[in-house]
Residue, then its C-alpha position, 0 to 999 in steps of 0.5 A: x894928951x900930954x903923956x904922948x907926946x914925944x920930943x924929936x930928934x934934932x936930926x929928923x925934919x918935921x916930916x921925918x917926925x910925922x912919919x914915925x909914932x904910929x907905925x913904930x909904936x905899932x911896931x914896938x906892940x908887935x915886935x918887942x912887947x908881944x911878939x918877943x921877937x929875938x937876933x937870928x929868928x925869922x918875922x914873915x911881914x904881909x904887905x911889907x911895902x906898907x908903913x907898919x910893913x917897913x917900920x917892923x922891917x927897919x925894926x927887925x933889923x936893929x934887933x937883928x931879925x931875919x925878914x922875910x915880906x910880901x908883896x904884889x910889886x916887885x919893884x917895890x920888893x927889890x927897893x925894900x932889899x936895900x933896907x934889909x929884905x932877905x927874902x921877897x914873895x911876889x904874891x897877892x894871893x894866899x900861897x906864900x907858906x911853902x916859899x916861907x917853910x923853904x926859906x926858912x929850912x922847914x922851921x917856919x917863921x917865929x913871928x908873923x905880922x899879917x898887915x893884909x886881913x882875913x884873906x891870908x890869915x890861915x896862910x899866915x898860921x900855916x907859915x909858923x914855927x912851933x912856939x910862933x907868934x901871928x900879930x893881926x895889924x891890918x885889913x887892906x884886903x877888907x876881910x874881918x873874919x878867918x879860920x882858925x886850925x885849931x889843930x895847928x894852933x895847941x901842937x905847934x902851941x901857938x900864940x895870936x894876938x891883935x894890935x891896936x893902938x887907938x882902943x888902948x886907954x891913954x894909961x896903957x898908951x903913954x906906958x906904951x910910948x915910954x918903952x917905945x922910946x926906950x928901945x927905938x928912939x935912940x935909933x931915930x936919935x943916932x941914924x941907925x933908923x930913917x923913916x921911909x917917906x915916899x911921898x909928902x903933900x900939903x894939907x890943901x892936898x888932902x884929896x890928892x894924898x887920899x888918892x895916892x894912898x888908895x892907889x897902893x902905889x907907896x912904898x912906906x909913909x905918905x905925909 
């Protein structure tokens, strides 16, 4: 649909440009539209070193966030520290939340993208701040169902929502894209933001890209 479509930047390649309207538009959902992510407040990113994962760390820093991320890789927590990573939790597991209060001197964290699943949903709502904010974006650990602590979620009064942008209708998709291209575009534009590109394959390479993808070895976009 014609309504959205995006023009690109004359400084970014093709591949650039491939890599930036799913993540970032999920991103602008999650960071600007619902999570009302503010300068100076902490977002907890699981699983950081995917692409909607660097894209709300790229993002956070233009708002001038503060950016705590998970990860099983160390190596590719220490590559995302160049990109802005203030705190890195080396975790597969859900026991993050005392590592996030610590770092966050007890307060918690003011918006929480959970990229990882069920698996560490309750983890996610224990690591918020009174007033926080849990985007669920993602199931890489394949688990759709979680408990909620319905005792945290109304004395902390919390807010969950979801992020999706493929059951949007194409309305509130393109109005989506408009404010997308509003606040985050003009980064793109002037360099302030480069989409991270780990790897990029040919389309004959398809299973190749599909192999490489499941073997979570990137970190960022596969194009």
């Amino acid at each position: 649909d014609q309504r959205l479509s995006t023009r690109v930047p004359e400084r970014l390649t093709w591949e650039e440009a491939a890599a930036i309207p799913v993540v970032f538009n999920v991103t602008h959902d999650m960071l600007w539209a619902q999570g009302r992510l503010q300068a100076g407040e902490w977002l907890l990113v699981t699983g950081i070193s995917s692409g909607v994962g660097v894209a709300c760390l790229q993002a956070a820093g233009l708002i001038g966030a503060r950016v705590i991320g998970t990860s099983g890789s160390s190596a590719k927590l220490d590559r995302l520290k160049s990109l802005g990573l203030e705190v890195a939790i080396q975790t597969r597991s859900p026991d993050f939340s005392a590592a996030v209060l610590a770092a966050t001197g007890g307060k918690g964290a003011d918006l929480v993208v959970n990229n990882v699943g069920g698996g560490v949903f309750a983890e996610c709502v224990k690591c918020m701040a009174y007033r926080g904010r849990l985007a669920t974006v993602g199931y890489l650990d394949r688990i759709f169902r979680a408990e909620i602590d319905l005792n945290a979620l109304h004395a902390k009064r919390l807010h969950l929502f979801g992020v999706s942008a493929r059951y949007r209708p194409i309305p509130e998709r393109a109005e989506s894209l408009r404010n997308f291209q509003r606040d985050l575009l003009p980064a793109f534009a002037d360099g302030r933001i480069r989409p991270l590109i780990d790897k990029v394959f040919r389309l004959d390479q398809m299973l190749e890209a599909k192999a490489f993808m499941d073997s979570s070895r990137q970190v960022g976009k596969i194009v």
